[in-house]
C-alpha positions in Angstrom: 9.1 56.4 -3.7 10.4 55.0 -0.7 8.0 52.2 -0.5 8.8 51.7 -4.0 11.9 51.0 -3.5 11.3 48.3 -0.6 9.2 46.6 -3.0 11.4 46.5 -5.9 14.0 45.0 -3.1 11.9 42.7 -1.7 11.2 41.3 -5.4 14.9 40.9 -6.0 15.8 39.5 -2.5 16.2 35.6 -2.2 15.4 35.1 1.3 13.5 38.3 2.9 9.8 38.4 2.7 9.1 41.3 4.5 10.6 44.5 5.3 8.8 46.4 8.3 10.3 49.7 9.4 7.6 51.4 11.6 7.2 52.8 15.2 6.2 49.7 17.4 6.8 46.5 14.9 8.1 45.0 17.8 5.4 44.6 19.0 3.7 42.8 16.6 6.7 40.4 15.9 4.3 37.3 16.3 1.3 38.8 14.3 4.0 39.5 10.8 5.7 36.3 11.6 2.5 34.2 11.6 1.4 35.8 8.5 4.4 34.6 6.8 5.0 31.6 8.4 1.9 30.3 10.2 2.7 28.4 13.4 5.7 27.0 12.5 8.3 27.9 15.7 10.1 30.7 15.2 14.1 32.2 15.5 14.8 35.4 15.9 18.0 36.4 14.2 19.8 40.1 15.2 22.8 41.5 16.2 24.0 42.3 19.7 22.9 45.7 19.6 19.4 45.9 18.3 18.4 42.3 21.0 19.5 44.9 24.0 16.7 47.0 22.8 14.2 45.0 21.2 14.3 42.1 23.2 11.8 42.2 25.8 9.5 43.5 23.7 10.0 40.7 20.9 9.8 38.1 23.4 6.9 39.4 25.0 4.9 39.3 20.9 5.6 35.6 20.6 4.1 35.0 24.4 1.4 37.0 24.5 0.4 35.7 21.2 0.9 31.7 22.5 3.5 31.2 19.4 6.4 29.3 20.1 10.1 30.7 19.6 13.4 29.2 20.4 16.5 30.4 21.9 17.5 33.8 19.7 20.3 33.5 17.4 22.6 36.4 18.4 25.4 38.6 16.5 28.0 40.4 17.7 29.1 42.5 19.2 30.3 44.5 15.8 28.0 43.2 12.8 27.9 44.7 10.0 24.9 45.1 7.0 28.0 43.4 4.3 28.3 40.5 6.7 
């Protein structure tokens, strides 16, 4: 159902391609965004919060995996999902 329910969204949504809400995705941040986007550089887009805790871990994807990413584009500090 739930899956479902992300696919249905995903269909609808203008912008969003993927939806990936699974222990250690942050992990593989370069691997999903290559998939979607090839080599193209990429952004990383979040709120204040969630880059304290994903951060290293997101940077660490895109080196490791020899991709290129610019400077993170960060919210906050009080964002939002209406915003």
């Amino acid at each position: 159902m739930e899956e479902q329910l992300f696919e249905e969204a995903l269909g609808a949504a203008r912008d969003t391609r993927l939806v990936a809400a699974e222990g250690g995705i942050r992990h593989r941040a370069a691997s999903e965004f290559a998939s979607l986007f090839g080599s193209q550089p990429a952004v990383v887009v979040t709120d204040q919060n969630t880059f304290e805790v994903a951060r290293r871990d997101v940077q660490a994807s895109f080196r490791l995996a020899g991709h290129e990413s610019v400077e993170p584009f960060v919210f906050g500090p009080h964002v939002y999902a209406d915003y």
